[in-house]
Steps between C-alpha positions, in 0.01 A plus 500: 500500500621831426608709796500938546871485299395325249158734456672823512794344229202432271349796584865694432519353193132510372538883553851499285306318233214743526767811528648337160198447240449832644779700388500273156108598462598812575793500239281342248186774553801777425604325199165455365420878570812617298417287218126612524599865491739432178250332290253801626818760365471298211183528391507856609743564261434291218122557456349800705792681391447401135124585568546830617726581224244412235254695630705794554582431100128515464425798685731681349358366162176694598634799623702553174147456346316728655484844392629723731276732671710811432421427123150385546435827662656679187289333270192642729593846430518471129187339483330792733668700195391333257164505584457887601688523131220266352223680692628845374521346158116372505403875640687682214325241235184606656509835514633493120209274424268782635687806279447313237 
């Protein structure tokens, strides 16, 4: 039969054991983190990155096709000319429509 000594030796070394496959789990956890993190870097960089980029491409694809307000305005004001111009135009016709 086993006696007190021979308990706390078992004991002793159950807790070494347990002190062991701890520091290994522990060892192994880190490892997997760092290699979890690099294929997450990865990714990042291989397809977000490229993702980003080609929709930046895009949006800039748009903006060089839009008309630019500056110019939009501009063609505003020669319309508001052109039409006082054609509505001066239609009241000279009409008053030499009248002389006549």
């Amino acid at each position: 039969m086993l006696d007190e000594k021979d308990l706390q030796a078992i004991a002793q070394l159950m807790e070494k054991q347990k002190q062991d496959i701890m520091s290994e789990t522990k060892g192994l956890l880190e490892q997997q983190k760092q290699d979890i993190m690099h294929d997450v870097k990865v990714l990042l960089d291989t397809e977000v990155t490229t993702r980003f980029n080609l929709l930046a491409e895009g949006q800039q694809a748009i903006m060089d096709a839009i008309t630019p307000k500056s110019e939009i305005e501009e063609l505003r004001n020669e319309v508001s000319v052109l039409k006082l111009a054609i509505r001066t135009m239609n009241q000279e016709i009409a008053e030499l429509k009248k002389a006549q």
